[in-house]
C-alpha positions in Angstrom: 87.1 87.9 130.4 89.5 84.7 129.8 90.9 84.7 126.2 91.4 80.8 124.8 94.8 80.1 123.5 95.0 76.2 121.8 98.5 75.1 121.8 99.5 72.2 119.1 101.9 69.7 120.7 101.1 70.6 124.2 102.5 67.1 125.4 106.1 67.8 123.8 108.8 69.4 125.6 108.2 72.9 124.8 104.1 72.5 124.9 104.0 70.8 128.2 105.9 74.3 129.4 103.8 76.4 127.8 100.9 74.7 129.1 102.6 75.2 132.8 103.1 78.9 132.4 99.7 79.6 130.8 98.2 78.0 134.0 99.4 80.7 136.1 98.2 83.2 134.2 94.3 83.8 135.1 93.4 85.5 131.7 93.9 82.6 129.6 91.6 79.5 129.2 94.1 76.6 127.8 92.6 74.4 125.3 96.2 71.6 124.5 95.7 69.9 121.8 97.8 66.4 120.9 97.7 64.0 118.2 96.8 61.2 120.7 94.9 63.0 123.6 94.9 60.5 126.4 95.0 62.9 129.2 92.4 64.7 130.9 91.3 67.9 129.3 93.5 67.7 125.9 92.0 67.8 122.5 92.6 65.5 119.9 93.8 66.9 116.8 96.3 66.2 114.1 97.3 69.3 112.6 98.6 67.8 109.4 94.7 67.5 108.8 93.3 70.8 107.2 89.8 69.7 108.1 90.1 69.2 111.9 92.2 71.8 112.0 89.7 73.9 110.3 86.6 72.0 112.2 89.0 72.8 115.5 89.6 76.1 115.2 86.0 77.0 114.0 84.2 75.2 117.4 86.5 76.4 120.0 87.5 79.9 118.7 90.8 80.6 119.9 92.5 84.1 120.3 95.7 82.9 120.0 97.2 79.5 118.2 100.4 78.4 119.5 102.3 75.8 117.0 104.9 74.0 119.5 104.2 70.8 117.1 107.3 70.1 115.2 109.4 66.8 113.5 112.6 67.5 114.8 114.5 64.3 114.1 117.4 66.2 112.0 118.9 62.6 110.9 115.4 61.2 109.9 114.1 64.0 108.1 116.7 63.4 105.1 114.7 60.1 104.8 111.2 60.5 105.6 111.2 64.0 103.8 106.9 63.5 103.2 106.8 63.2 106.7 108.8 66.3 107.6 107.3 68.2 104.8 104.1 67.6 106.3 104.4 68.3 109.7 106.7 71.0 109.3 105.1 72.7 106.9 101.7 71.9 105.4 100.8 71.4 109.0 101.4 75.0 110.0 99.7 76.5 106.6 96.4 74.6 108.2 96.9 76.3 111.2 97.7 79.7 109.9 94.9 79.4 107.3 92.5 78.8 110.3 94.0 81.4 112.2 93.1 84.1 109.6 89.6 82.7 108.6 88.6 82.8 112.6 90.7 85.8 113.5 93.7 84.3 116.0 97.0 85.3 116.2 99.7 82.2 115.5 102.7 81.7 117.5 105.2 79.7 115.8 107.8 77.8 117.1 110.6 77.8 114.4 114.8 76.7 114.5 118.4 78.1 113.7 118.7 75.4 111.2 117.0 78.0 108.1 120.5 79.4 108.5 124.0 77.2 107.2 125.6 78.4 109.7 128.6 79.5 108.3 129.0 82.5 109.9 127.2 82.6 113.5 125.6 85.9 115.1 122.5 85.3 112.7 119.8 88.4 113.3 116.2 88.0 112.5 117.1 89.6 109.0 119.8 87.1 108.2 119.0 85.9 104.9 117.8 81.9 105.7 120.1 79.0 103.8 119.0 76.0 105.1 121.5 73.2 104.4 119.3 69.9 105.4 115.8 69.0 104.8 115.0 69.6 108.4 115.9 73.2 108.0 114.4 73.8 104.8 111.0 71.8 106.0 110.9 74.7 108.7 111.4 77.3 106.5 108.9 76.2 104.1 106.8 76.4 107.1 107.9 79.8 108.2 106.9 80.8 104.4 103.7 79.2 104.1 102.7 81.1 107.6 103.9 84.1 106.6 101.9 83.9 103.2 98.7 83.0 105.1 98.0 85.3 108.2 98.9 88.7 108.9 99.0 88.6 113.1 102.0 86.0 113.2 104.8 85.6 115.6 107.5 83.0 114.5 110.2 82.5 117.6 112.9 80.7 116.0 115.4 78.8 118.7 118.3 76.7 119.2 119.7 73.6 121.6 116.5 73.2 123.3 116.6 71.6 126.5 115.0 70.2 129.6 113.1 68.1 131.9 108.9 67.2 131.4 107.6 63.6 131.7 107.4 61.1 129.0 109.3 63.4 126.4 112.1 62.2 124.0 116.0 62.5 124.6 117.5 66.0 124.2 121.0 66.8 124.1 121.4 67.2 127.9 119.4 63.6 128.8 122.0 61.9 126.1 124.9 63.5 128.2 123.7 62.6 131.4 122.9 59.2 130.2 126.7 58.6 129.0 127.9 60.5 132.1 126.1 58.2 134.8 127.0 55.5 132.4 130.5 56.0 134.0 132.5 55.3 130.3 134.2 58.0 128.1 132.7 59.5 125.4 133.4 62.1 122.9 131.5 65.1 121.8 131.7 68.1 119.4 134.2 70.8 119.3 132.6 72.8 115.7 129.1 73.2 116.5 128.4 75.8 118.2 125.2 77.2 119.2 122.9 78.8 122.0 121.9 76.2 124.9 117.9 77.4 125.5 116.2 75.7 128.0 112.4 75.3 127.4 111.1 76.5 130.3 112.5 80.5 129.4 110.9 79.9 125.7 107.7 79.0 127.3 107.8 82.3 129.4 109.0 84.5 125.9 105.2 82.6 124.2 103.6 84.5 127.0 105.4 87.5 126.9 105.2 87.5 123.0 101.1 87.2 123.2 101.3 89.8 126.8 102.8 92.4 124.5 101.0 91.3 121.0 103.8 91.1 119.3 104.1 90.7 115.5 106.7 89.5 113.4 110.3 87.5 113.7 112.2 87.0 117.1 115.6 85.0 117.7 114.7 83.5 121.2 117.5 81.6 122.8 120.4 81.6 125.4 122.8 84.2 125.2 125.7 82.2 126.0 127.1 80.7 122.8 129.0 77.4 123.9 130.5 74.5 122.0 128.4 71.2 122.3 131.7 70.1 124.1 132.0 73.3 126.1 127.9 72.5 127.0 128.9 69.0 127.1 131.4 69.4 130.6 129.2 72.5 131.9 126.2 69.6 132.3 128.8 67.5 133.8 130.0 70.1 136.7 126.3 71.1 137.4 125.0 68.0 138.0 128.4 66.8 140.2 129.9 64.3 137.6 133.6 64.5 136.4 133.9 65.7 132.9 137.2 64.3 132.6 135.5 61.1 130.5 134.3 63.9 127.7 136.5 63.4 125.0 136.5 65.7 121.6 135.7 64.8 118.5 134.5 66.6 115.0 131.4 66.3 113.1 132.9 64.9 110.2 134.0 61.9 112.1 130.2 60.9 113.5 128.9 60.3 109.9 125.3 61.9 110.2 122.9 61.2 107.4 121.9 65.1 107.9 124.5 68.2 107.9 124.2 70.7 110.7 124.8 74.2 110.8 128.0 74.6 112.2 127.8 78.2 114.4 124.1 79.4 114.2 124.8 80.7 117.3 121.7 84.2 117.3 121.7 87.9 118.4 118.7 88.3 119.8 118.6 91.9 121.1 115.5 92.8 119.3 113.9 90.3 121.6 116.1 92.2 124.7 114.8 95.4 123.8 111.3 95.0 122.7 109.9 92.3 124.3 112.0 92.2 127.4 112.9 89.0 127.4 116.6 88.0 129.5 117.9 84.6 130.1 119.6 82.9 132.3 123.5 81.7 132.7 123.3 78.1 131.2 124.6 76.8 134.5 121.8 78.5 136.1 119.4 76.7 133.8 121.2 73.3 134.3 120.7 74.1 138.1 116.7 74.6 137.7 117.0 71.4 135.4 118.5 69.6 137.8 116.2 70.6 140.3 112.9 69.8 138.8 114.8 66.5 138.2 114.9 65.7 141.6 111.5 66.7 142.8 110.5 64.1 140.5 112.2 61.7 141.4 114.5 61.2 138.8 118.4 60.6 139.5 121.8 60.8 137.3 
């Protein structure tokens, strides 16, 4: 008996890897949904609309809903904050609302920007201060689930990272970029943070819906690195010099959005209940690196 589990932004990053590892797993019959299905087997559906969502839902009866949708431009969102709003959070009350009328658990993808980041070592019972509108869009989201449906799962995560086709820069592409570009550049010595690549939060979804977990888990890398200290480790991995990574501060970049500066997570309830362990960040750099090439992709 196969359960269905419909995963929102399946062609992202994150739901492209959560579509990989559900494959393996002979229990579960996928159903990926995208805003513009153009591939094979996806299902169209914009989850800012409460109707599909609800007319979604209803047809294909999913056991599990897993929300990997997100607008995660930090910069934009102090602009476009009707946009962010929307996706970020009156998107996931549709989907939680649909997950209680037709009995699913959610699964949702949340972030270390709900915390300011003042302080570092934030636990799943840290009280949330978002200090941009990106942060407080996904804790309005957070909140709106939470107030919706009872068998919820919010995995919040940091520095997200790796390689899937047709998927937007993250912070280790941008590096790679400037480092095959051959010129110096500078990067970050005050933020600080957990490097996470995708492909280990994809495997902590199926471990969270394995074990039917409830409730609030910090998910990410355990090594807490400096985006300059992540910055040169990219570098060594992937054979460049990282003598042309200069420092530099945040206050000198002139971002329309502020950033927590150290959001950097314990995540030992995830350790110890779930079982979840990660990798070095050099080891996950490796497996980047090597999906990289087996595509055909060089730096």
């Amino acid at each position: 008996m196969t359960e269905k589990v419909l995963i929102a932004g399946a062609r992202g990053l994150l739901g492209q890897k959560i579509v990989e590892i559900f494959k393996r797993e002979s229990e579960y019959e996928l159903l990926p949904c995208e805003l513009n299905a153009e591939t094979e087997g996806y299902i169209e559906l914009d989850i800012t609309d409460r109707q599909k969502v609800m007319d979604t839902v209803g047809k294909e009866r999913p056991a599990v809903i897993v929300n990997a949708a997100a607008f995660t431009d930090v910069d934009r969102a102090e602009t476009e904050r009707e946009l962010a709003y929307k996706v970020n959070a009156t998107a996931v009350a549709h989907l939680a609302e649909a997950a209680k009328i037709f009995g699913a658990k959610l699964v949702h993808i949340s972030t270390d920007y709900v915390f300011n980041g003042q302080k570092g070592s934030y636990a799943e019972d840290s009280l949330p201060d978002p200090i941009g509108y990106y942060g407080k869009s996904k804790l309005a989201g957070e909140n709106l689930a939470k107030a919706q449906v009872d068998n919820l799962v919010i995995l919040r995560t940091q520095v997200l990272y790796g390689f899937a086709k047709g998927v937007k820069r993250n912070f280790v592409i941008w590096v790679l970029e400037k480092l095959a570009a051959g010129q110096d550049f500078s990067v970050v010595t005050d933020q600080v943070g957990n490097p996470t690549i995708a492909d280990e939060l994809a495997f902590a979804v199926l471990k969270v819906v394995k074990k039917n977990a409830i409730g609030i888990y910090h998910v990410s890398g355990f090594e807490t690195l400096s985006r300059y200290e992540f910055a040169r480790q990219i570098a060594e991995v992937f054979g460049f010099s990282p003598s042309i990574i200069s420092t530099t501060t945040t206050d000198r970049l002139n971002q329309k959005a502020k950033r927590p500066m150290n959001s950097s997570f314990i995540c030992l309830k995830a350790q110890t209940e779930l079982g979840i362990s990660m990798p070095s960040v050099k080891d996950s750099l490796s497996l980047m690196r090597q999906q990289m090439k087996q595509a055909g992709v060089k730096f």
